[in-house]
C-alpha positions as CSV (number, residue, x, y, z in Angstrom):
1,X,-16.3,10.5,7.6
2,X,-16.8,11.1,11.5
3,X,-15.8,8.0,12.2
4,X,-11.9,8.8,11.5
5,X,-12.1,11.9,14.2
6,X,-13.7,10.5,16.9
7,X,-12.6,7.9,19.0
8,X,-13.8,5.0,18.4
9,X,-15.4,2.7,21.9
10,X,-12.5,0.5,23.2
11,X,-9.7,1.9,21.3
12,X,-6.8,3.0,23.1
13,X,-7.2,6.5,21.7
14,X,-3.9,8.6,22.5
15,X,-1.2,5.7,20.7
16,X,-3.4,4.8,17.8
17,X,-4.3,8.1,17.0
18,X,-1.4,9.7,17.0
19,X,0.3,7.1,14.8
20,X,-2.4,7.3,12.8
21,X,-1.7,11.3,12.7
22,X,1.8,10.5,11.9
23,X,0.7,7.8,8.8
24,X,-1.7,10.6,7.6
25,X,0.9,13.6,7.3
26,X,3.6,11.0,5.7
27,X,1.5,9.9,3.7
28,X,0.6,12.3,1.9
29,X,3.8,13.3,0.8
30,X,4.0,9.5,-0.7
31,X,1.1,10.5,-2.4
32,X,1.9,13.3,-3.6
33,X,4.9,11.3,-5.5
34,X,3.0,8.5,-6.2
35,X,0.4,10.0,-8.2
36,X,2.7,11.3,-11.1
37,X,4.9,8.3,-10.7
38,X,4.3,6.9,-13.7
39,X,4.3,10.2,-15.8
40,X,7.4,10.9,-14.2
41,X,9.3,8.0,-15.1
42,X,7.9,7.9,-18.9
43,X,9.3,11.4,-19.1
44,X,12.7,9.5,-19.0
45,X,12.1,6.6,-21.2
46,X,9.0,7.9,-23.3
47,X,7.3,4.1,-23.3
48,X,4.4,3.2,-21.2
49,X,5.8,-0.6,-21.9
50,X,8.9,0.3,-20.1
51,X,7.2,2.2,-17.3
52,X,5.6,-1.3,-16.6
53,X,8.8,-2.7,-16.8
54,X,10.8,0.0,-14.4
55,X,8.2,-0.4,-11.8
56,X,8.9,-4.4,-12.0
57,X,12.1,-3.7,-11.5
58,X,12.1,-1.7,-8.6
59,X,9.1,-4.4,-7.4
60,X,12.0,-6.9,-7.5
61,X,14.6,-5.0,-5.6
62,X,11.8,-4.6,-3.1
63,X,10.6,-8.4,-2.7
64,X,14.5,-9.1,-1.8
65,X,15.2,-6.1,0.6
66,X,12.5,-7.3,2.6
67,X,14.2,-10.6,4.0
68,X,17.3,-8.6,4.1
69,X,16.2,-6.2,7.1
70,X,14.8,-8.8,8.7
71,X,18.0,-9.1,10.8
72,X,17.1,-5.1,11.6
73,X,13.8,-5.2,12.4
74,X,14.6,-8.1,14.9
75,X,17.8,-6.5,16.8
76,X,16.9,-2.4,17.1
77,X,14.3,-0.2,17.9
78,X,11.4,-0.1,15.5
79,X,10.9,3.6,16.5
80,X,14.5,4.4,15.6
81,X,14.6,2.8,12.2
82,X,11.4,4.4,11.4
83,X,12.7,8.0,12.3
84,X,15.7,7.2,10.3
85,X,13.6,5.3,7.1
86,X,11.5,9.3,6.7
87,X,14.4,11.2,6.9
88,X,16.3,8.9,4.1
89,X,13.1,8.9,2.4
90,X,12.5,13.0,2.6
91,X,16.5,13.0,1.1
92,X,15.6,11.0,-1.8
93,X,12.7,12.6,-2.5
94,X,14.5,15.9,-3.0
95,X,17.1,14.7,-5.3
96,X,13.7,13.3,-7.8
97,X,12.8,16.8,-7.5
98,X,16.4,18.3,-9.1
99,X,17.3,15.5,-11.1
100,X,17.7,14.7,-14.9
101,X,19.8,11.9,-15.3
102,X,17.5,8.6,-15.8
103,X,20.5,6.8,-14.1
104,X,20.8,8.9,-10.8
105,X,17.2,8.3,-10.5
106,X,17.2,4.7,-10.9
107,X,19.7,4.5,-7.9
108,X,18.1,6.2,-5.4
109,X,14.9,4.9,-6.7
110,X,16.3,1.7,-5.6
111,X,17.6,3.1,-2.7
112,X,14.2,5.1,-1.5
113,X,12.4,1.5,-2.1
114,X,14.7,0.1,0.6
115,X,13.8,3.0,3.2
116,X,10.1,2.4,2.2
117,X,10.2,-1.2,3.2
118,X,12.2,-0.4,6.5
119,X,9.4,2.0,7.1
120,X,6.5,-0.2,6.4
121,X,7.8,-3.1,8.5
122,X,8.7,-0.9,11.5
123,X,5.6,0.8,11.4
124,X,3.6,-1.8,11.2
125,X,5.2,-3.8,14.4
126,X,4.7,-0.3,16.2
127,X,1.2,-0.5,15.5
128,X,0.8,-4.3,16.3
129,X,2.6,-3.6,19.6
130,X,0.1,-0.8,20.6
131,X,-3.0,-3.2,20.0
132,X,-4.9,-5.5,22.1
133,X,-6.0,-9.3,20.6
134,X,-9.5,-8.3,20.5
135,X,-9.0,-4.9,18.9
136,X,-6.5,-5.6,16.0
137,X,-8.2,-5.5,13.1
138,X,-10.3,-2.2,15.1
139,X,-7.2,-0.7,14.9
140,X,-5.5,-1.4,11.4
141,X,-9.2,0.0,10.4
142,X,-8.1,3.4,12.0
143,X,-4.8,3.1,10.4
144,X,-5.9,2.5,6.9
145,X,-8.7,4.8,7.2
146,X,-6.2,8.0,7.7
147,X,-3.8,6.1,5.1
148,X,-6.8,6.4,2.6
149,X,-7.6,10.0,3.9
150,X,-3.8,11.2,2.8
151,X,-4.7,9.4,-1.0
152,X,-7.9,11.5,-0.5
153,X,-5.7,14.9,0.3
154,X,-2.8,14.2,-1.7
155,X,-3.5,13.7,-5.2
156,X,-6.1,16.0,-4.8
157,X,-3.4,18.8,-3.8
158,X,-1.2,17.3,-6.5
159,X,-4.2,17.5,-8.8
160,X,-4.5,21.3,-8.4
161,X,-0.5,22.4,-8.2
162,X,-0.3,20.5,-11.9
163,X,-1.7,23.4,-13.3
164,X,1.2,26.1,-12.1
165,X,3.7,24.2,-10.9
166,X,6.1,20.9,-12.5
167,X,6.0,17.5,-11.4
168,X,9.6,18.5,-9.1
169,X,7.9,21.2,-7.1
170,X,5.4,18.7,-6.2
171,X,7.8,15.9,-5.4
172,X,9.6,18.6,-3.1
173,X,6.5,19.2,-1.2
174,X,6.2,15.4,-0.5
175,X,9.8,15.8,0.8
176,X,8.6,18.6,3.2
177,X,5.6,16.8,4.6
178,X,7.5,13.6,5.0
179,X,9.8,15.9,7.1
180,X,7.0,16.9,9.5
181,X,6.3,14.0,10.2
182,X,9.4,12.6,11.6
183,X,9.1,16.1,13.4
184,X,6.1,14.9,15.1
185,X,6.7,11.6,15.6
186,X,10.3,12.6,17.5
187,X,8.1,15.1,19.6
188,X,6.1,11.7,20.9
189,X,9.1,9.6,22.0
190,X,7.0,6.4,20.8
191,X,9.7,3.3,21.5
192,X,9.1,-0.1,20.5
193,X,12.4,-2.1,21.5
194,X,10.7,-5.7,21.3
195,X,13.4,-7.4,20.5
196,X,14.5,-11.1,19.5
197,X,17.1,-12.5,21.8
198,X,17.6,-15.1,18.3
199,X,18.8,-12.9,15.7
200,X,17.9,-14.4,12.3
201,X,20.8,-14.1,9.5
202,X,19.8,-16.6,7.6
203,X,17.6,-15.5,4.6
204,X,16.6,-18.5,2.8
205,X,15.5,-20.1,6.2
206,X,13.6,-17.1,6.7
207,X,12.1,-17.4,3.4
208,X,11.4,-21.2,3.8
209,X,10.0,-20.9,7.2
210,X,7.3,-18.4,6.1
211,X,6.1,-20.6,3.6
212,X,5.9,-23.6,5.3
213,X,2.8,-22.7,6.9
214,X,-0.7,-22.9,4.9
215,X,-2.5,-20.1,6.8
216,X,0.2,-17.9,6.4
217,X,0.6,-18.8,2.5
218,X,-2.9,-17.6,2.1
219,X,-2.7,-14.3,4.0
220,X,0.0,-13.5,1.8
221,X,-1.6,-14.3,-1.3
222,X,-4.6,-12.3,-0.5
223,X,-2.7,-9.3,1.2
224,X,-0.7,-9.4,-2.2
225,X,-4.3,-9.3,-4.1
226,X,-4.8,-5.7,-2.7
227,X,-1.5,-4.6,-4.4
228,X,-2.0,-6.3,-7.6
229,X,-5.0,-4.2,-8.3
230,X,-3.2,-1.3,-7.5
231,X,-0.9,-1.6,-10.0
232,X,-3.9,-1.3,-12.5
233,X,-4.8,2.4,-10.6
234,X,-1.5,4.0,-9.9
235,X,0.6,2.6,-12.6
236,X,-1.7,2.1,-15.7
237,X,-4.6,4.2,-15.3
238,X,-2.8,7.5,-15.3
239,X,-1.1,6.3,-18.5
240,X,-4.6,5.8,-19.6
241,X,-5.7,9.2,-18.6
242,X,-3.1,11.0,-20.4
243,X,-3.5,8.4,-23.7
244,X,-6.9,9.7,-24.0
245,X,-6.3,13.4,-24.4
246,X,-7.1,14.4,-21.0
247,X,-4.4,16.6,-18.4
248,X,-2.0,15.8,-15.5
249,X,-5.3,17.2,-13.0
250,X,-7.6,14.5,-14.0
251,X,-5.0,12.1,-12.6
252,X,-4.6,13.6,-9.6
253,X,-8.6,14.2,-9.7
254,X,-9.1,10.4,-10.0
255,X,-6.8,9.4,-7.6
256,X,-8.7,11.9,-5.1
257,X,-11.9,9.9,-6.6
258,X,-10.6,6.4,-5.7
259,X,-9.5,7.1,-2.4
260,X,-12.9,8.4,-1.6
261,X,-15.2,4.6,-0.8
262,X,-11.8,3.9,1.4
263,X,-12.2,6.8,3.5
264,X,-15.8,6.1,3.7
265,X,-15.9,2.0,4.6
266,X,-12.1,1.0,5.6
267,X,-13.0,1.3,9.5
268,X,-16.4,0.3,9.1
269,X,-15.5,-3.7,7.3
270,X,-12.2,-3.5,9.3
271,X,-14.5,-3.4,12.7
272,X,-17.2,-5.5,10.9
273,X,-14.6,-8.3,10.0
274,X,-13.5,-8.3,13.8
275,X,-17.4,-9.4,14.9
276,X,-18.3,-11.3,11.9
277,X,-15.4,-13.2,10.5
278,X,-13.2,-12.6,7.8
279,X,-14.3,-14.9,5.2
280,X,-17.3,-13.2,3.9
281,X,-15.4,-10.1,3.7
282,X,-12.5,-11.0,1.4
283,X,-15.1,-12.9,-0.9
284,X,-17.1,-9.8,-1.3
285,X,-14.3,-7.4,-1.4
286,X,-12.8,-9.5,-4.2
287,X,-15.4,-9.8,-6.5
288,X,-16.5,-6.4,-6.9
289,X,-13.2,-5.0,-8.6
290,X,-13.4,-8.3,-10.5
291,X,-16.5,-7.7,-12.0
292,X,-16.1,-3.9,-12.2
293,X,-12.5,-4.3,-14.3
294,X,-14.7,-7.3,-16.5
295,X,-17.4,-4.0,-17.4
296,X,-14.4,-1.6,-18.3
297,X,-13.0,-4.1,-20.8
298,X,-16.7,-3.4,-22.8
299,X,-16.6,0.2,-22.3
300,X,-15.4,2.5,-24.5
301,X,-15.9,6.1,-22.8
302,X,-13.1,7.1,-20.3
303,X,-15.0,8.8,-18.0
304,X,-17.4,5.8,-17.6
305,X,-14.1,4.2,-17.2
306,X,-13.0,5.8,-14.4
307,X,-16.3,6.1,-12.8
308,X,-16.3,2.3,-12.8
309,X,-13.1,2.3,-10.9
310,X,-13.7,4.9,-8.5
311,X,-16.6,2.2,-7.3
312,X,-14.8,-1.0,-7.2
313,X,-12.9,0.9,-4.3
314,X,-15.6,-0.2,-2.6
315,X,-14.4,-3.6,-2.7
316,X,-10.9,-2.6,-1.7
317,X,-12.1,-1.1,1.4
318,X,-13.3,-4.6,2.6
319,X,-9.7,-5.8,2.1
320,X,-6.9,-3.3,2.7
321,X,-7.1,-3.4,6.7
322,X,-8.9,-7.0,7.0
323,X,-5.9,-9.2,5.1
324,X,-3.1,-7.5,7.1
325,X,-5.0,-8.4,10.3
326,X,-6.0,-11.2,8.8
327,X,-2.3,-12.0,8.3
328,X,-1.0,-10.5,12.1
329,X,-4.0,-13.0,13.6
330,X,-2.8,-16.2,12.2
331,X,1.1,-15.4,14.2
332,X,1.8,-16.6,17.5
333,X,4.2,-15.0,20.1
334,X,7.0,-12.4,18.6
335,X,6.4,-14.1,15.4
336,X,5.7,-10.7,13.9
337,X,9.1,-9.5,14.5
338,X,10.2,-12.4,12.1
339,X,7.4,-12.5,9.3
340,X,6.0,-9.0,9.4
341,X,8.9,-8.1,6.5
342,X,8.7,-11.0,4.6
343,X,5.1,-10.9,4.7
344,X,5.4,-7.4,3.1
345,X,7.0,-8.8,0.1
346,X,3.3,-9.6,-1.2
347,X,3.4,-6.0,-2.4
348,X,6.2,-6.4,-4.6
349,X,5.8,-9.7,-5.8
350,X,2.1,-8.9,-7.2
351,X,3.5,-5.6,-7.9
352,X,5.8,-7.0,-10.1
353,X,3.7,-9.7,-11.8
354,X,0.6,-7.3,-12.3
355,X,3.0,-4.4,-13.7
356,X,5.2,-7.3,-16.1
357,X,2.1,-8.6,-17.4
358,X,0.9,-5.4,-18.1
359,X,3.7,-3.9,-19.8
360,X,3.6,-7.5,-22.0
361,X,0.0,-7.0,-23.1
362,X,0.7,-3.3,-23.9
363,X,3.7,-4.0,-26.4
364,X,0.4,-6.5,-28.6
365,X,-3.2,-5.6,-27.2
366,X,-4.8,-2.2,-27.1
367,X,-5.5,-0.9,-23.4
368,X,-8.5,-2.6,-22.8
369,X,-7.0,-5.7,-22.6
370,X,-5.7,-4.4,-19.3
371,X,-9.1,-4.7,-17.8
372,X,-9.7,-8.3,-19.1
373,X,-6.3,-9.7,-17.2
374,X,-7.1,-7.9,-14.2
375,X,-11.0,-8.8,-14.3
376,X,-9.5,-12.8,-14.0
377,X,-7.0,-12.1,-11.7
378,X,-9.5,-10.8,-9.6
379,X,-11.5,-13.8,-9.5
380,X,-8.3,-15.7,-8.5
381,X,-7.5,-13.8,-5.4
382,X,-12.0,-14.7,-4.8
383,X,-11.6,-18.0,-5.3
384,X,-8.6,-18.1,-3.2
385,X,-10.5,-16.1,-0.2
386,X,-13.0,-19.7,0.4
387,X,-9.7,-21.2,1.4
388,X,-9.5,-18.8,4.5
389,X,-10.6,-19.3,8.3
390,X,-13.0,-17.6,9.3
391,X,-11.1,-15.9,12.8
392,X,-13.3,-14.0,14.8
393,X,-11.5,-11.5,17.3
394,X,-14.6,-10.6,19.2
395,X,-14.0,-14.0,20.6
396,X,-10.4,-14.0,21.5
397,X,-9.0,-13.6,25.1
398,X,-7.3,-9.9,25.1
């Protein structure tokens, strides 16, 4: 892991690593929410089916709220909205922390899954902005690699306060660190005030005009393939966990477990994909959790189970960095102020497939059917990954 502390050759070290910082203390806090998620919204509705269904749902509200700031993200300051985003976010967290009432959580559920997408998309333009042509991809290694080190920290913490303390004193916590971040990150006074002298109001042009080009079409598919097979991990597999007789820590144990290869390899294919090409990366990355999730759906022990899973991160490191460059390198000019947000609606829509699906073959198949839908979705998103170019940044003008 001493690849994530030191600075890597040619990175401009002080504005990437310090966002980074900033990603690594937020995120945590979302991990620490994220890894009971799903145990804390069956504890309203007491059906794993509807837990699938829920986190559709909220999927949904997400896919549209991303065209909608789109007018935002073009006209202010992406370091403004992102200050505001954590502290809205911090807020809601808080109130899933004292809450009982299933339907004051559903509204700022919805509400919290706006600020997350405001977050993400500014965020993500911050981090473009601070990046060189040639060192894109470098850089959303670094990001993703102290992204993956908060999902290494966080459930791990979550796994260990599960024995003393409920699920609200954790998703206070995460409210706390969310909290110091926007501390540090006002402490920086990063700006990004690229702005589009065009303001874009019109949401179904936005919509059509993304898809009209095939490159982009395929970056989102295969940005949106990552996400789909997170749905398995975060939304299922605790469910899974707790189905087979085992406690709240081994969710937070596995979670630790998975995040582990993505530590470990994100910078390392993210930097690798920049010399070599992308296309041998998103093939490779995309068949390992295909054929892992094919082995689970014969196994029967759920700790060979999980072992299985905790390697097909593997694959996932080759992919998590890789198709969002991917994705930034096929844009020209300030293109990213426009299609950054609706590009980020890959999560939800996958989200929301993967997570509708699932919930369907719960109510009529036993679990391990999971694996088996998964397994050929996989090989969807492999096949689709011939279809890419194969961009090499090493080779672009700065």
């Amino acid at each position: 892991m001493g690849f994530i502390i030191k600075k890597p050759k040619g990175l401009v070290f002080p504005k990437i690593f310090r966002l980074a910082v900033i990603l690594l203390i937020a995120s945590v806090g979302f991990s620490l929410v994220d890894t009971f998620w799903a145990v804390y919204i069956e504890g309203f509705v007491h059906n794993s089916s509807l837990v699938g269904f829920i986190s559709s749902f909220l999927a949904l509200v997400s896919f549209f709220s991303f065209f909608f700031i789109v007018p935002l993200i073009e006209k202010y300051d992406k370091a403004r909205i992102f200050s505001i985003s954590l502290l809205l976010i911090a807020i809601s967290y808080f109130v899933f922390a004292v809450t009982t009432n299933f339907y004051l959580f559903l509204f700022i559920a919805v509400l919290a899954t706006i600020f997350h997408n405001l977050r993400i998309t500014s965020f993500g333009i911050i981090v473009r902005g601070k990046s060189s042509n040639k060192k894109l991809s470098r850089n959303e290694g670094v990001m993703y690699s102290f992204l993956n080190l908060a999902w290494f920290i966080g459930p791990l913490i979550a796994g260990l306060l599960s024995e003393y303390f409920k699920i609200s004193v954790i998703f206070g916590l995460s409210g706390i660190f969310v909290l110091i971040s926007l501390v540090y990150f006002s402490f920086l006074r990063i700006h990004e005030r690229k702005i589009r002298k065009r303001i874009d109001k019109n949401i179904v042009k936005i919509f059509f005009d993304f898809f009209k080009n095939k490159e982009r079409v395929i970056a989102y598919c295969l940005g949106g393939g990552v996400n789909y097979w997170w749905s398995l991990i975060y939304i299922f597999i605790p469910l899974y966990i707790i189905k087979n007789g085992l406690g709240l820590d081994y969710i937070g144990y596995f979670l630790f477990s998975v995040s582990i290869p993505l530590i470990s390899f994100s910078y390392f294919f993210s930097n690798l994909a920049g010399k070599i090409g992308f296309k041998r990366i998103f093939k490779i990355g995309f068949l390992i959790p295909c054929l892992a999730s094919l082995v689970c759906f014969f196994v029967s022990n759920v700790y060979a189970t999980l072992l299985i899973l905790v390697l097909a991160s593997v694959g996932l490191s080759m992919l998590e960095a890789t198709t969002e460059a991917y994705f930034f390198d096929t844009l020209k000019g300030k293109e990213d102020l426009r299609f950054y947000g609706p590009y980020n609606t890959t999560i939800d829509v996958n989200h929301f497939i993967s997570r509708v699906i699932g919930g369907v073959i719960l109510l009529f198949f036993p679990f391990n059917y999971l694996f088996l839908f998964f397994s050929i979705s996989m090989l969807g998103f492999f096949i689709l990954s011939f279809k890419t170019k194969n961009i090499n940044e090493s080779r672009r003008k700065n």
